[in-house]
C-alpha positions as CSV (number, residue, x, y, z in Angstrom):
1,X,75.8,101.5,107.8
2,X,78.5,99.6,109.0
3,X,79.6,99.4,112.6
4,X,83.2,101.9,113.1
5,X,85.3,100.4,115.2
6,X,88.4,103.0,116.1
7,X,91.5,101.0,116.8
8,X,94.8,102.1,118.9
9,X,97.6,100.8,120.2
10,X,97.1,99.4,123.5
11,X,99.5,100.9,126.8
12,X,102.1,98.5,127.7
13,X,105.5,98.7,129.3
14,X,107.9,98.5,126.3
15,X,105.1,101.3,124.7
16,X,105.4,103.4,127.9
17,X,109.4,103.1,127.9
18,X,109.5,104.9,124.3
19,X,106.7,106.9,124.9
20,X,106.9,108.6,128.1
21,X,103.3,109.7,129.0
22,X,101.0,107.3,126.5
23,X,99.6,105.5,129.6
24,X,98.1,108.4,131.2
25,X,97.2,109.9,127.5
26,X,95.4,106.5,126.4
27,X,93.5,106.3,129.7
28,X,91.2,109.7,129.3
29,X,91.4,109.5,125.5
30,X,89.9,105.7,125.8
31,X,86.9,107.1,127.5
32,X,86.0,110.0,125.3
33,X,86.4,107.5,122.3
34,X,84.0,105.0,124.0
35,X,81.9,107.1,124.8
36,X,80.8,107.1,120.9
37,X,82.5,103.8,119.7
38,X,83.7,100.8,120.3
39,X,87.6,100.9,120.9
40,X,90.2,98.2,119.8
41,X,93.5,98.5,121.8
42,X,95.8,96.3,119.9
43,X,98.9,95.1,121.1
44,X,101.8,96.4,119.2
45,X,105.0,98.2,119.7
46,X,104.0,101.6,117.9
47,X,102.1,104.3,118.8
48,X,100.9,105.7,115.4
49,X,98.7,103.0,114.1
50,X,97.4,105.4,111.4
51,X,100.4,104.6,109.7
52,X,100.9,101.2,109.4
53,X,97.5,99.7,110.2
54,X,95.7,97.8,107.1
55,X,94.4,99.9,104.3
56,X,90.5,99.1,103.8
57,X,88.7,98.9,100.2
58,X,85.5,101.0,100.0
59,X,83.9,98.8,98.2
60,X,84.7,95.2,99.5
61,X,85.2,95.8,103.0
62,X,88.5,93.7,102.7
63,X,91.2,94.6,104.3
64,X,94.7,95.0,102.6
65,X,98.0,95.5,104.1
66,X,101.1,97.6,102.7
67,X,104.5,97.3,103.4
68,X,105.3,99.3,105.9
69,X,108.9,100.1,106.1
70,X,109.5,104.0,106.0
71,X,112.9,105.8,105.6
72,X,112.0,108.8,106.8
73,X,111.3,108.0,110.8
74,X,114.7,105.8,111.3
75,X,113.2,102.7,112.2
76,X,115.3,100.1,112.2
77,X,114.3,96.6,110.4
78,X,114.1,94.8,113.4
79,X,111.2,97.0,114.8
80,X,109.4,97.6,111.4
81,X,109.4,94.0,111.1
82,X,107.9,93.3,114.9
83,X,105.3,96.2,113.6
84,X,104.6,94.1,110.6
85,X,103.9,91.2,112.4
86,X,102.0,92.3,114.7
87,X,99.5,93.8,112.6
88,X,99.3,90.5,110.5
89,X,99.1,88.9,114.2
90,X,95.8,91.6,114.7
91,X,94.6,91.1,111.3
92,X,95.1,87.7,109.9
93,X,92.5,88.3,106.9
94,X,94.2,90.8,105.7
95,X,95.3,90.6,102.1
96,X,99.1,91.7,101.2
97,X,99.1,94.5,99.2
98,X,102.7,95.2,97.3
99,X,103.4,98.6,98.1
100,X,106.0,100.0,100.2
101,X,104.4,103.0,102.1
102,X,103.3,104.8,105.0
103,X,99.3,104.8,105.7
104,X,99.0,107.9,106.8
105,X,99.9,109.4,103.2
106,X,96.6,108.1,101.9
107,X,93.4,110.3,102.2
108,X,90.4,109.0,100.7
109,X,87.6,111.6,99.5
110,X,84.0,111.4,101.1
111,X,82.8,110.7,97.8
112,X,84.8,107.2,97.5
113,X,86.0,108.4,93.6
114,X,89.9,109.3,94.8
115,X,92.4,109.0,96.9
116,X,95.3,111.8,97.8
117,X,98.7,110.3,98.2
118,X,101.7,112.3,98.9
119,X,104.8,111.1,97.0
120,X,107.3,110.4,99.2
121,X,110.4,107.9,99.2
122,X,108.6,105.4,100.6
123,X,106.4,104.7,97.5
124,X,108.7,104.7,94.5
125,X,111.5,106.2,92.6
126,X,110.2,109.4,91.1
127,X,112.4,108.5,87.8
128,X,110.7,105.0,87.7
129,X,107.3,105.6,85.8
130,X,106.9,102.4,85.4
131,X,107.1,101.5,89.2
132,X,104.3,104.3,89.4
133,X,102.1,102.8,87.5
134,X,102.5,99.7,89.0
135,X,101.8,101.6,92.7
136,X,98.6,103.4,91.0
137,X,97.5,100.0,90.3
138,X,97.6,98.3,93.7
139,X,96.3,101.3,95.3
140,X,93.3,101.3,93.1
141,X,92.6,97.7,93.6
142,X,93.5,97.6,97.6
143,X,91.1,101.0,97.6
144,X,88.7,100.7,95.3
145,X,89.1,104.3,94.2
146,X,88.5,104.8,90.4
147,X,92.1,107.6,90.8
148,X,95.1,108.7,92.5
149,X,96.0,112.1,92.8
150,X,99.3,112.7,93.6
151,X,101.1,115.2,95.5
152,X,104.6,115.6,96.1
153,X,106.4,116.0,99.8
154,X,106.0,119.3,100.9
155,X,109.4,120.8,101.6
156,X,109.8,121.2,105.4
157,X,107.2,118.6,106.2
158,X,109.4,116.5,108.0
159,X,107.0,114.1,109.5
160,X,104.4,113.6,106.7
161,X,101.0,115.6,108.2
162,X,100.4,117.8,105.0
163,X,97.2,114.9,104.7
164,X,95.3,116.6,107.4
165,X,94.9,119.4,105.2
166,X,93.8,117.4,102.1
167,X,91.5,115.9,104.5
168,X,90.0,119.1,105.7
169,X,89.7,120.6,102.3
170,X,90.0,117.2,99.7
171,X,86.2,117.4,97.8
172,X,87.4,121.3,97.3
173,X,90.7,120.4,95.4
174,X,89.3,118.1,93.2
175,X,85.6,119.5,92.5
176,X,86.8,121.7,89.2
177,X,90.0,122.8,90.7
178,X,92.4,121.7,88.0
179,X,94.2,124.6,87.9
180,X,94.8,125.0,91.9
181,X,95.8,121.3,92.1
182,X,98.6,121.8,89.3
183,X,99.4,124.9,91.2
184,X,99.6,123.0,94.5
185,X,101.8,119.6,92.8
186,X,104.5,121.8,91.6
187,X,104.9,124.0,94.6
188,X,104.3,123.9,98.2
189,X,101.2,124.7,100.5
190,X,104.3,125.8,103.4
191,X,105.5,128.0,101.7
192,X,103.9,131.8,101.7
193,X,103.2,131.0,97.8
194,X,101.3,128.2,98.9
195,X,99.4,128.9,101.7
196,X,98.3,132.3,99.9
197,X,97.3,130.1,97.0
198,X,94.7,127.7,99.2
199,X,94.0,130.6,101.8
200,X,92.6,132.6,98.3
201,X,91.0,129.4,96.6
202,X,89.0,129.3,100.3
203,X,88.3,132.7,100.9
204,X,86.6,132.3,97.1
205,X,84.5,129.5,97.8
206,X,83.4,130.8,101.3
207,X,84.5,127.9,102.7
208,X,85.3,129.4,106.1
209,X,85.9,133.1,107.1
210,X,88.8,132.4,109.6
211,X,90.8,129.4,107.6
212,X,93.9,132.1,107.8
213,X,94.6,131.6,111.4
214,X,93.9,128.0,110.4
215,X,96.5,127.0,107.8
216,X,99.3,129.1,109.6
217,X,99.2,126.9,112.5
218,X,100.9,123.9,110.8
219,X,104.3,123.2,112.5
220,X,106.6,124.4,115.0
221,X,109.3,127.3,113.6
222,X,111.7,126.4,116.0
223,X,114.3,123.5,114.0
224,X,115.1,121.9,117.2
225,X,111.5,121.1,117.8
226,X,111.0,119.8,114.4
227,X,109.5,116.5,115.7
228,X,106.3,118.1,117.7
229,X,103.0,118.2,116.9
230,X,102.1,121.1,119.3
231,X,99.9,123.3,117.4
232,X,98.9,121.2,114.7
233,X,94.9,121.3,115.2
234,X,94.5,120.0,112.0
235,X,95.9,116.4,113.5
236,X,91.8,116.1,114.9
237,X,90.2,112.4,114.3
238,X,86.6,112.7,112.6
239,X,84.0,109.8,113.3
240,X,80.6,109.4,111.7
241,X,79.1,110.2,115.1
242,X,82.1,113.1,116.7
243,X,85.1,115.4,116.5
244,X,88.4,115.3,118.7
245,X,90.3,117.9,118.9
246,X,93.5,117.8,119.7
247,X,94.3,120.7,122.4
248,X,98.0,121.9,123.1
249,X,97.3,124.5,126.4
250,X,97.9,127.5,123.7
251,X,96.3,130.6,123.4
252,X,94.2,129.4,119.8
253,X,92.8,126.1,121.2
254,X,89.5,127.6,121.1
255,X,90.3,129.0,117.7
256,X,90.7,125.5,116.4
257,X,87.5,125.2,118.2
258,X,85.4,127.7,116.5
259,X,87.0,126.9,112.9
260,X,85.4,123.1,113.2
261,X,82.3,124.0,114.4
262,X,81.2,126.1,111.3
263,X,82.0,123.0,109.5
264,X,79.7,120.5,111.4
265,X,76.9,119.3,113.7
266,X,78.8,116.4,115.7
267,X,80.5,117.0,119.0
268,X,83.2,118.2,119.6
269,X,85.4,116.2,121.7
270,X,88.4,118.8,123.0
271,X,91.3,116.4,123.5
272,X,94.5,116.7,125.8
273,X,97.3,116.4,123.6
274,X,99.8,118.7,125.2
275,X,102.5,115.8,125.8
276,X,101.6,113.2,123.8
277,X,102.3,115.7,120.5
278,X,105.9,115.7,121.5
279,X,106.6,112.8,120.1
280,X,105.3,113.9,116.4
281,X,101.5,113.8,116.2
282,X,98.0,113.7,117.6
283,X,94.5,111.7,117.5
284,X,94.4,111.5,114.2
285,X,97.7,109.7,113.8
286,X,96.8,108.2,116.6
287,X,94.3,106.2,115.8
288,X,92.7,104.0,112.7
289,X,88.8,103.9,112.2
């Protein structure tokens, strides 16, 4: 099996003075990563490397990087450009892929077949089948995934972290769930219509007794805190050799806790993220492995 290598972005003034806090974050979360990897801290001016980090083809091995320009977090083209060239700086064999999108929409199933991708703006006109196509296409080839399932943004999803769920639960959608994943494209899994959809789909398949407590814990309620991550356990980075968790200082930290452990035998790695989620995410967004 090849060697995983997790990568993040390494601390550095101009990091520290737009996020307040990584420094001290990196410098614990560095140890408990190396204690099972090896770490790659790359110089770059972002934080969230999940995003914009090359894609990698299942197959190949080769590396392939998207265009990573995104509407939604008001980046202006100046710094999406010094992202861009930074990464190309990091990962000069990297082969350009033509498609406009965030990497953290892409969740690849364990079984290499698909890949989940949510439709957002960033990807293509939703009236432009054509353009769709052509997307389906260079995702295929940069992934080496035989489909793309598409799912559309979920409304009050501000930031884009409806993929941790499709991670968590993504061999259950697809494995002769036609009719839930219709369900779940033309509606929303934030909604109570939603959630009670999954939560009963779940229950069914005895997937785990407490996923309730689970899938309500998505976001924030409060609109002025729209940005935070705080709460969002489902934000946890899974190796092949461990689990971290992010942890908030709330009440159900060791909820998130238990709710992982009935689904595997690696550690678990409980992770400080009480500050660091301010800023609109976790260790899986976080990091790239």
């Amino acid at each position: 099996m090849p060697k995983e290598i997790i990568y993040v972005a390494k601390p550095t003034w101009y990091i520290e003075d737009i996020y307040p806090g990584y420094t001290k974050f990196y410098e614990k979360f560095s140890v408990q990563l190396k204690e099972f990897h090896e770490v790659r801290a790359l110089e770059l001016p972002d934080i969230w490397v999940r995003d914009f980090l090359p894609m990698q083809n299942i197959k190949t091995g080769q590396l392939y990087q998207h265009f990573f320009n995104p509407r939604y977090a008001n980046y202006t083209p100046k710094f999406t450009e010094q992202i861009r060239k930074a990464v190309f700086y990091s990962f000069p064999k990297a082969k350009l892929c033509n498609v406009r999108i965030d990497g953290g929409n892409i969740v690849l199933t364990p079984d290499g077949k698909y890949a989940f991708c949510l439709e957002k703006s960033t990807i293509f006109k939703k009236s432009d089948l054509a353009q769709k196509k052509h997307v389906e296409q260079e995702l295929k080839n940069a992934l080496g995934v035989e489909e793309i399932l598409w799912l559309p943004k979920q409304p009050n999803d501000n930031i884009g972290h409806i993929d941790g769920y499709i991670q968590f639960l993504g061999n259950f959608l697809i494995e002769g769930t036609v009719e839930l994943y219709n369900d779940l494209t033309s509606g929303s899994l934030l909604d109570s219509g939603g959630i009670n959809k999954l939560y009963e789909y779940v229950k069914d398949k005895n997937i785990v007794d407490c996923l309730q407590e689970w899938i309500y814990l998505f976001c924030s309620d409060n609109d002025k805190d729209w940005l935070s991550a705080k709460g969002l356990y489902i934000n946890f980075l899974e190796t092949s050799k461990a689990v971290f968790v992010p942890q908030f200082n709330l009440p159900l930290d060791e909820n998130a806790i238990k709710t992982l452990k009935l689904h595997t035998a690696k550690p678990i790695i409980k992770v400080d993220c009480s500050e660091i989620a301010k800023y609109g995410g976790a260790v899986h967004c976080l990091t790239k492995n």
